[in-house]
Steps between C-alpha positions, in 0.01 A plus 500: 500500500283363225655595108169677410553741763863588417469596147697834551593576137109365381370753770796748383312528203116491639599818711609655163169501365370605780368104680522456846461080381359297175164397640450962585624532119249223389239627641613864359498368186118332483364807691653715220391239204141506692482895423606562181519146369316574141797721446766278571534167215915463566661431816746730495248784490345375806841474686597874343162641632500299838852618568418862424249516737762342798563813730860327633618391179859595505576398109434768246195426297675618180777221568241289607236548171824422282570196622164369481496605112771295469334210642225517283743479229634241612172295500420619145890348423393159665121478373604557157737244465320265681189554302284674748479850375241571816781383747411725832678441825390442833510763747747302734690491188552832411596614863763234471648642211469861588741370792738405307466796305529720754797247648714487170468894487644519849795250415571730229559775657644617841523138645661618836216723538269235431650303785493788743107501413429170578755478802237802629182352422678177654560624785085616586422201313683234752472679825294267755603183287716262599717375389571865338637501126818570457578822287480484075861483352584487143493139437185459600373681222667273254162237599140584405232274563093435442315305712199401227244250559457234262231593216614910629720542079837484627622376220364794314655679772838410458424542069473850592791491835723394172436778262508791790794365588670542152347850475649640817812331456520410112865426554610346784427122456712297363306189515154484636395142610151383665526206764213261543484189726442226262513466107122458460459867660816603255292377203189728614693768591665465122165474316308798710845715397486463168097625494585794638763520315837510700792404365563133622664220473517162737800303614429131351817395691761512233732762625678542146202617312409755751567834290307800636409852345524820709213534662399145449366339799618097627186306618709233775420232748695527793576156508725570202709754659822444669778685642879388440353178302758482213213437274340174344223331490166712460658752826584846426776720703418843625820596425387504099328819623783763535348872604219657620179248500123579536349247618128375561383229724213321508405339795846400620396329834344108370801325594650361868644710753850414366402505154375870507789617711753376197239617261487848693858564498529404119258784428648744691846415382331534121397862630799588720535840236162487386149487601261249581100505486282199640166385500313274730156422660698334812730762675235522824578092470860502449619737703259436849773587784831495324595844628765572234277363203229719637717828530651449142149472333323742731745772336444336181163408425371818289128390457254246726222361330464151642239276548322700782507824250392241189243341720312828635523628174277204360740349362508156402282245572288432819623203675364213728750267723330209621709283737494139644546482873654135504491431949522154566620244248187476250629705295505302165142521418416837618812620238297330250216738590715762474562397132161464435435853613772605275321290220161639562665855521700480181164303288287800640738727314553314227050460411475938560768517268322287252190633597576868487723519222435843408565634862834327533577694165418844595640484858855298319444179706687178344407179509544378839813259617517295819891511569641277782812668614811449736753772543811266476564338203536173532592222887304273668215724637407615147570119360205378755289806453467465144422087549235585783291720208622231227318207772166728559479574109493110481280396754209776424588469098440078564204527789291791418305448795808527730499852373099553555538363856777792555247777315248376770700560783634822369126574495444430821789619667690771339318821575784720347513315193110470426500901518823565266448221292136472423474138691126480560433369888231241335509413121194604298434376156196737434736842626775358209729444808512129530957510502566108361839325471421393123484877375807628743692233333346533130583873488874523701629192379312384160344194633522193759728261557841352542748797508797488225844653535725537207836639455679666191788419303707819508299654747650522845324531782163450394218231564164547355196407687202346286146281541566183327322486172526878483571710196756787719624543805402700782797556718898480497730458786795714457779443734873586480620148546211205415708213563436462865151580465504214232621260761243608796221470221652153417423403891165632479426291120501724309638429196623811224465419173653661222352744254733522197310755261403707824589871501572711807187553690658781762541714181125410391346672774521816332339362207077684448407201493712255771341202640758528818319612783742319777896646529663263788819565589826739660560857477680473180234514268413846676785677451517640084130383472306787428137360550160647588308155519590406909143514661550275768855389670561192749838568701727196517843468636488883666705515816585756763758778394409511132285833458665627204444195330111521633441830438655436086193205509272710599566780268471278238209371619305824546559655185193630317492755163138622588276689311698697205838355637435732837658153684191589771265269620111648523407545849109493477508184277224261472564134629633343142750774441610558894582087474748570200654821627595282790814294564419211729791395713496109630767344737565154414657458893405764791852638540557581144146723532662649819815584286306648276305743698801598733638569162237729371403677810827598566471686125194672623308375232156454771483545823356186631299529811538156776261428699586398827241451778542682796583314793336532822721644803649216734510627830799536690639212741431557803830467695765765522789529273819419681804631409788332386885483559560816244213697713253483237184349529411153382188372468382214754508091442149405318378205461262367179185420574134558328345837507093522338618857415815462331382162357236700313780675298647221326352442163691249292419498139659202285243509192733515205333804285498764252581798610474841245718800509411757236558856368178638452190386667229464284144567539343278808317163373101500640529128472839488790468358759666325801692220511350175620844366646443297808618578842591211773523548898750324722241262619415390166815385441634308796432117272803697298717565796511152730687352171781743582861382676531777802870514469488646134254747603722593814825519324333722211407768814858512621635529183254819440539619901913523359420658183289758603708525790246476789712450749290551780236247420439178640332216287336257707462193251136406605401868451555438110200246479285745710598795232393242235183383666349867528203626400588798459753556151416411167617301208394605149528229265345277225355183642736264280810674678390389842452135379730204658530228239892461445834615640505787261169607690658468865796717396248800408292437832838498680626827342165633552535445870807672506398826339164490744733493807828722363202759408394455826791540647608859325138656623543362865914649564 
């Protein structure tokens, strides 16, 4: 049973006002702001006046029109003291707060009646699902959680969770204490607190200066939080908080299985006679099919706005995902087209930005940033990730026209990329469209040639990335640990020198006016950086299993501010501004794009269509089943052999392209057009095939006869070279991949055999 469909206490409270569902009280609300919308310039008189007009809302309107006053209060309190006297919420915003409005008023009062009301609607809720939830009890209202999309305010959220907490309970807390997952995040967290202008302080890991007023709230990493640890060092034992605890969590689930089960029990320990409230983008992630995870925050989670919500909304920015597909080992070169696409896309952003500079201003687009990210922080994968863009940086950086051969090819070949990306089929000087190395490289990088790296004295972590003779640098690596990258760059020759009156570039890229326009390295730098600038994002280092972590990347990644900070991207934009309202998404290897998109679509955040071709029916054999010693019936004994029809099914494709996945689809191009790939017959290949052992081939069948566990099938080994011989299938493929010239070149031919006849093979049984 999928977490967005058991939100019992979230629907609790959308069959208070009268919802059946969010996307029915969505639409209630823009058919209401549709009518009447030159009456309505607040929020919360939209919600009051689409709420009144609900014929099953349950919720008095009185209760319900006091609440939202105090909202607006609220954002008053926080635009004041944050210096935007205009501050006005979002409409997903103010329905999350009216739940917790109308939540705290229920907790207190009659909290055993409360129960018995959610127990009923529990009951009508659940019925058909299954698993079923089991009934409310007491402790589970002691959790209350928001499931907010990156970019969706949820740290304005929990501003405001903090001060309606201390006005429906002004004295019950003795200490109040906000978790985060890492001390950059506990640094943010500390510095948006104090604008709107909480009382806050942050542990700095000396547990002897940590003095606390009532009221006061303690900014913590969890890594500095311990239970039973006797003190010392920069750790700090739970046990210092004695009483009843309110505590907030921000996205608690970044660390290993066992890591956030410890973690998880130190928080609820913290809470055991208090309450907690927690905030993430990555429950749908972090939960999947744990049954009891699911049932604890399916009676917890009070308000869903996730990325499906943010993303229909038009929130955000657009995004394009343009993957690899690496099939038979030549694989190095086409990742360096893959690069290249990512260079073209990120210098295509970069010239609208400098040519449009007024437009990026009114519709709050920063200067863009081409990030190359991992979502582990440091190991091997990342180590040789980070060296295989360090080596293509050389080599185009040293041969320019190594680079223009790739921009031809991409011309050529890459369909997807020519549309998104503005890559003309056939260069033009006269149309202004005439793409050249020299200029790519002038603009991204400040220049041509041999490509510097310099570390910092003082600076851990860093290496900055520079043209030799150049005034400033253009990119930084930022990793958690650089020393073994050091020694894999040492292999490759590269050589880091050292800067010694260099300055932190990761904290220039902030700057107006930053020169940094490449960010290489782990998730660390992500998490505490509160940045606008990412534009376009290569994945390194991203493996299966890791969705939180993917879905915290792409957040980041896709967060706009819009026209007058509305954090929406225009939908009917022309072509310069529809390029920087887009996030486009490269994957350095195939599997970490796969990651990626498992990641997202499991969030909901598009709903990608595949397109598979239909396969023509295979007729039936002709003999009769015959049953077996258990009585049921088994198919007969078939042997391989060459069918014209079934032949004409198998399509083997092994061109190593770009392939585009996107959010919106923007208007059709009158200049697309098909691709000129080239398509090879059986016959037309047999030179390849006579060069083959027979054994290898054979043993390959049986080994795929066992996997796919055709047990019935014979595999008569002359019958392979007939398959092979055909007319009849086909073989997409660049003419340089079909080449025989070395041993490398016989290994693809042989595996190329292998998936003809294993493809074969699953169409004929």
């Amino acid at each position: 049973m999928p977490l967005r469909g058991s939100l019992v206490l979230f629907h609790y409270f959308l069959d208070q006002i009268g919802a059946r569902d969010f996307p029915q009280l969505r639409n209630w609300l823009r058919k209401t702001e549709t009518e009447l919308s030159p009456n309505f310039s607040e929020p919360e008189a939209l919600v009051l006046t689409a709420l009144s007009r609900l014929p099953s809302r349950k919720a008095p309107l009185p209760e319900i029109e006091t609440h939202l006053g105090r909202i607006r209060e609220y954002g008053q309190e926080i635009g004041n003291h944050r210096g935007e006297p205009g501050f006005r919420w979002k409409y997903f915003q103010v329905l999350a707060l009216l739940f917790m409005e109308m939540l705290l008023t229920r907790l207190q009062g009659d909290t055993t009646g409360f129960l018995a009301d959610l127990n009923a609607f529990l009951s009508r809720f659940s019925r058909g699902k299954r698993p079923p939830i089991s009934p409310f009890e007491p402790n589970d209202l002691k959790k209350i959680a928001f499931w907010m999309a990156t970019g969706s305010g949820k740290t304005l959220l929990l501003h405001v969770n903090y001060r309606q907490m201390r006005r429906y309970f002004p004295h019950r807390w003795d200490n109040i204490l906000l978790i985060t997952p890492n001390e950059g995040l506990s640094r943010q967290h500390y510095r948006e607190a104090r604008l709107s202008g909480l009382k806050a302080t942050m542990y700095e890991g000396d547990p002897t200066r940590l003095r606390l007023h009532r009221g006061e709230m303690l900014i913590v990493d969890i890594h500095k939080l311990r239970e039973n640890s006797g003190g010392g060092g920069v750790s700090l034992d739970i046990a210092c908080f004695e009483g009843r605890n309110l505590v907030f969590i921000d996205e608690g689930h970044k660390g290993q299985k066992s890591e956030e089960q410890r973690w998880k029990q130190l928080r609820e320990s913290l809470a055991e006679t208090g309450m907690i409230l927690e905030y993430s983008a990555t429950f749908g992630q972090v939960i999947g099919k744990n049954r009891f995870l699911l049932e604890e925050y399916a009676k917890s989670i009070l308000f869903d706005y996730s990325y499906e919500h943010f993303y229909r909304d038009g929130y955000g920015k657009a995004f394009q995902a343009v993957n690899l597909r690496e099939r038979l080992p030549s694989g190095e070169h086409y990742s360096d087209l893959v690069l290249t696409a990512g260079l073209v896309s990120f210098y295509n952003q970069l010239r609208r930005y400098e040519e449009h500079p007024a437009r990026a201003r009114e519709y709050g687009v920063e200067k863009p940033l081409w990030v190359f990210v991992g979502s582990r922080v440091a190991g091997k994968k990342l180590d040789s990730d980070v060296v295989r863009v360090v080596r293509y940086l050389r080599q185009v950086l040293a041969d320019p026209s190594r680079l223009q051969a790739l921009l031809e090819q991409l011309r050529r070949e890459a369909l997807p990329l020519r549309e998104s990306l503005s890559i003309t089929p056939a260069p033009s000087p006269e149309a202004g469209n005439d793409l050249t190395a020299g200029e790519i490289c002038r603009k991204v990088f400040g220049g041509i040639g041999a490509l510097r790296l310099y570390q910092f004295p003082g600076i851990e972590g860093e290496i900055g990335l520079k043209v030799e003779g150049a005034r400033d640098y253009f990119g930084v690596i930022h990793v958690g640990n650089s020393a073994g990258l050091q020694k894999l760059l040492a292999a490759e020759g590269v050589n880091i020198a050292t800067d010694y009156f260099g300055d932190s570039l990761f904290r220039r890229i902030e700057e107006a006016d930053s020169p940094i326009h490449l960010l290489i390295g782990a998730k660390k730098f992500i998490e505490g950086w509160n940045s606008w600038r990412v534009s376009t994002m290569t994945l390194m280092n991203m493996g299966k299993g890791e969705g939180p972590q993917i879905i915290q990347l792409f957040g980041r990644g896709v967060r706009l501010k819009g026209r007058e900070m509305s954090l929406q991207r225009e939908r009917a934009s022309d072509p310069a501004l529809r390029v920087l309202q887009t996030l486009f998404i490269f994957g350095l290897n195939a599997d970490y794009m796969n990651a990626f998109l498992i990641a997202i679509q499991r969030e909901g955040v598009a709903d990608f269509a595949g397109h598979v071709a239909e396969q023509p029916s295979i007729p039936e054999p002709s003999a009769p089943l015959s049953p077996t010693p258990s009585g049921k019936l088994s198919p007969p004994v078939i042997q391989l052999r060459p069918i014209p029809e079934m032949l004409r099914q198998v399509v083997v494709d092994i061109r190593p392209r770009l392939t585009r996945v996107q959010s919106e689809v923007p208007p059709a191009s009158p200049s697309s057009h098909k691709s000129d790939q080239e398509g090879y017959s059986g016959k037309e290949l047999e030179h390849l095939w006579r060069h083959l052992p027979p054994e290898r081939l054979y043993l390959a069948a049986l080994k795929h006869k066992i996997h796919r566990r055709y047990d019935h099938l014979i595999i008569p080994r002359e019958t392979l070279f007939s398959i092979l011989n055909s007319p009849y299938y086909t073989v997409l493929a660049r003419p340089e991949q079909l080449r025989l010239g070395s041993p490398s070149d016989l290994s693809r031919i042989q595996q190329l055999a292998e998936r003809i006849v294993q493809r074969y093979m699953d169409v004929f049984y």
